[in-house]
N, C-alpha and C positions, 0 to 999 in steps of 0.2 A: 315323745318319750313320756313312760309312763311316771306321774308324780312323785311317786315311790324312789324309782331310778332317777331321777333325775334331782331329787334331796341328797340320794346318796352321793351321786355323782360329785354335785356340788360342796359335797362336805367333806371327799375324802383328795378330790385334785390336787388342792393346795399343798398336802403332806404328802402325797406321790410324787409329785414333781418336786416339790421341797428338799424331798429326801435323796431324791435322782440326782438335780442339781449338785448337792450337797457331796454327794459320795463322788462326783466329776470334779467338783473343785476344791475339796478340801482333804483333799488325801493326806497332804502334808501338816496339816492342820495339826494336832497335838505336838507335833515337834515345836512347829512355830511358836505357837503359843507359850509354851515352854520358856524359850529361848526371848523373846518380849516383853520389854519391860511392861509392867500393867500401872493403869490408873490406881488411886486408891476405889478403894469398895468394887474392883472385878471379882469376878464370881470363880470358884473352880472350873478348871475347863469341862467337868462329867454334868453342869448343870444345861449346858444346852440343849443337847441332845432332847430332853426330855420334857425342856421348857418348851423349843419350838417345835415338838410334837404339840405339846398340847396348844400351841399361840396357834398354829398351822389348822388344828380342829378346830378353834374355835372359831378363826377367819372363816374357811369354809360354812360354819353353820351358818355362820352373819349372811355369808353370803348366800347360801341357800336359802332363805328367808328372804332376803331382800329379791333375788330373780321368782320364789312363788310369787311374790308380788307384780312382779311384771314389770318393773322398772327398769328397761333393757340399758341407758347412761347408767345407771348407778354399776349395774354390772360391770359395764367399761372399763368404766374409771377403778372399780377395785382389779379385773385384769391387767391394765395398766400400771396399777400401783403393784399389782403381783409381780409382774418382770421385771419391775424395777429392784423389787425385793430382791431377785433372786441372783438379780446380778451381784449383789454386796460380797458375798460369797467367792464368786471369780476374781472379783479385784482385790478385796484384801489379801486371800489365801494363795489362788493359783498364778494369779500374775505379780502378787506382792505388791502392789501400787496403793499405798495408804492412805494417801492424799485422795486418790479418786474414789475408795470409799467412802472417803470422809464427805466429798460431796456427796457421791450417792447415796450416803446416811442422811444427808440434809434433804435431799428430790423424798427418800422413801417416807418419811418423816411428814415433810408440806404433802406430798398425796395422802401418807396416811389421814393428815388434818381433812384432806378435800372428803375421804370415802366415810369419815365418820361423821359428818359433817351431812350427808348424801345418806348416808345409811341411817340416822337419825329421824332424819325428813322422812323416811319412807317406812320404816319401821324402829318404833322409840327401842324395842329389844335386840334388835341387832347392831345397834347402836350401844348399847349396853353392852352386848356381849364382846366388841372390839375395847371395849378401852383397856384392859388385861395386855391386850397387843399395843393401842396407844399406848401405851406409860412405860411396855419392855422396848419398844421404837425411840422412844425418848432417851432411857437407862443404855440403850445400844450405841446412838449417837454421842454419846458421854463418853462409854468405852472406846468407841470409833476415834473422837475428839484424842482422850486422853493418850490412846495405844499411836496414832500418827505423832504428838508431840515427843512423849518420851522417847518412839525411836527414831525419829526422826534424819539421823546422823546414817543409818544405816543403810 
């Protein structure tokens, strides 16, 4: 593949599937939300959409950057951490199971530490460019934490 394509490639995956996943398992999603009780400081529900466009872009660049480099594990591992991500989405939304997001906030969370940790090493700017998504991974596992306790009962 030509370098060109295959930057692109790598930069737009993550929000194409992102968004694929997303529209599979969160149909019900604004109602629910709705209806949930929220932690303090959650956000309205029209901010994510837009956030994790752009968290989704900016993964992807990291990660483009990191495969020019040729570092075929680092790639891995943020594939890895990708479907783990992607699962968060089915389980809270479509199967309602809040608890198992809440683990899988904790797995996307420790991979996320492992990919920027690896993406650091390999290039200091893509390293850079993830911590935007470190710090809403963190802010997510909070709401993940907080949305499983309060509804808890339900």
């Amino acid at each position: 593949m030509k370098p060109i394509i295959q930057f692109i490639f790598h930069l737009v995956t993550p929000l194409i599937l992102g968004k694929a996943i997303g529209k599979l398992s969160t149909r019900s999603a604004p109602g629910q939300y709705r209806k949930l009780k929220q932690p303090p400081f959650a956000p309205p529900r029209k901010i994510f959409a837009p956030m994790w466009t752009f968290l989704y872009l900016t993964m992807g660049l990291a990660h483009a950057r990191v495969n020019r480099k040729g570092d075929r594990g680092a790639s891995r591992l943020f594939n890895v951490h990708l479907m783990i991500n992607y699962t968060w989405s089915f389980l809270f939304f479509r199967l309602r199971k809040r608890q198992l997001a809440l683990v899988n906030s904790i797995m996307i969370w420790v991979t996320m530490y492992a990919v920027l940790v690896k993406f650091f090493k390999v290039s200091r700017l893509a390293g850079i460019i993830l911590l935007p998504y470190t710090l809403w991974t963190t802010y997510a596992a909070y709401l993940t934490l907080g949305s499983w306790y309060l509804n808890r009962a339900k």
